[in-house]
C-alpha positions in Angstrom: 21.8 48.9 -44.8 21.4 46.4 -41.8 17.7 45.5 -42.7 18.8 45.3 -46.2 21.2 42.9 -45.4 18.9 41.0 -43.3 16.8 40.4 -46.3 19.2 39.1 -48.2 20.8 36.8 -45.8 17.3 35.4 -44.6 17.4 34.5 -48.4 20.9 33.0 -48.8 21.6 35.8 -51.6 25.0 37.0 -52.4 24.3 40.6 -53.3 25.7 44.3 -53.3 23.5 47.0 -52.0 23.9 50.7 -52.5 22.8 53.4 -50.8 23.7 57.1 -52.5 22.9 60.8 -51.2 20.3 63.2 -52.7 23.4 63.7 -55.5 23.9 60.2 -56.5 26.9 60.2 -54.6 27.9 56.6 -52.3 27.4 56.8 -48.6 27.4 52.9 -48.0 28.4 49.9 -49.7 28.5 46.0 -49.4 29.2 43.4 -51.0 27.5 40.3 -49.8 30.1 37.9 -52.2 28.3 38.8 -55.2 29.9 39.3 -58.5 32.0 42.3 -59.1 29.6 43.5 -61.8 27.0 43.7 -59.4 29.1 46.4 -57.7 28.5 49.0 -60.4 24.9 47.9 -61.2 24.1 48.2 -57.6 24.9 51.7 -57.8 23.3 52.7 -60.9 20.2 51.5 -59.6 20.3 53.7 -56.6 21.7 56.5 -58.6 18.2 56.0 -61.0 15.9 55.9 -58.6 17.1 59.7 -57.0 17.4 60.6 -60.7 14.4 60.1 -61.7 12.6 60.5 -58.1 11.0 56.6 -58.7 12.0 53.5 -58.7 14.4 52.2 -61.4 11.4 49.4 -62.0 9.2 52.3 -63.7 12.0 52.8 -66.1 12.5 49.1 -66.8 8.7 49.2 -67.7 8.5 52.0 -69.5 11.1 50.5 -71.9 9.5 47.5 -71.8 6.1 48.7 -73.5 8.2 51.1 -76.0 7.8 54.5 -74.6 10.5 57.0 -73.6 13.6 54.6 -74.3 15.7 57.0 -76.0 14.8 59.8 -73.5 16.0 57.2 -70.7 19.0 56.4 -71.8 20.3 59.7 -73.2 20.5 60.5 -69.5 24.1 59.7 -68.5 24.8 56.9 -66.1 20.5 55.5 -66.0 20.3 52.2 -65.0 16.7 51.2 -65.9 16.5 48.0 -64.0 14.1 47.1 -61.1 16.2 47.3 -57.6 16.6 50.6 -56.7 14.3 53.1 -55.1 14.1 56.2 -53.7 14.4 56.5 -49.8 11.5 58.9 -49.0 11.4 60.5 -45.5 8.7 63.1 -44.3 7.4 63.2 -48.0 11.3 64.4 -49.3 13.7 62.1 -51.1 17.2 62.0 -49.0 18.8 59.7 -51.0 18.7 55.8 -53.1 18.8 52.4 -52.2 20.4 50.5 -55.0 20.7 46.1 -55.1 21.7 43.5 -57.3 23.6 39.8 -57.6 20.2 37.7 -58.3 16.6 38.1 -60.0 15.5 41.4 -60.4 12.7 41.2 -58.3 14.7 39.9 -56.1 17.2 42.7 -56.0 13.9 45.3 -55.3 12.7 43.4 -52.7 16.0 43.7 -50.5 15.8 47.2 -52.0 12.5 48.1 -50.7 13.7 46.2 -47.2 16.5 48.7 -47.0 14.3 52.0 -47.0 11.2 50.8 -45.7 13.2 50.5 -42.6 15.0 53.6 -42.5 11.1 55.3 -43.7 9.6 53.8 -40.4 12.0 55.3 -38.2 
């Protein structure tokens, strides 16, 4: 969470980040003055990315170019929209890093800060 937050405040965004457990479930919120939508989509992103063990960027694509859209969003509570990804440690998902408040790419790159840093140590 901390170098997730560092990202975003090097950046002057006003974002919520979420980090969930292996079961979707919150561990860590915050909510960097964002907008109180942001709170919910923030966790649907994390929740995506340990749902579908990728980030929620693949799913965005994958919609994108027409293939498995009904398959994606039959699945209860997807959020197929780049920011969130999987934190991977020792090759084993243990848990999601969900973002959002500005551009999508944006949101993913705070994401990515967030479990790069907790994957490095």
């Amino acid at each position: 969470m901390v170098a997730a937050e560092a990202e975003a405040h090097k950046n002057g965004w006003q974002v919520v980040i979420s980090i969930v457990d292996t079961g979707g479930h919150l561990v860590m919120l915050e909510r960097l003055e964002a907008q109180t939508a942001s709170v919910d989509i923030s966790i649907g992103k994390a929740r995506t990315a340990v749902a579908f063990r990728r980030p929620s960027k693949a799913l965005e694509d994958s919609m994108a170019t027409g293939g498995s859209t009904l398959r994606i969003l039959a699945v209860r509570d997807a959020m197929p929209l780049q920011g969130g990804v999987p934190i991977i440690v020792d090759g084993k998902i243990i848990g999601g890093i969900g973002r959002s408040g500005v551009l999508a790419s944006q949101d993913e790159l705070v994401a990515k800060a967030g479990a790069e840093a907790l994957m490095a140590n």
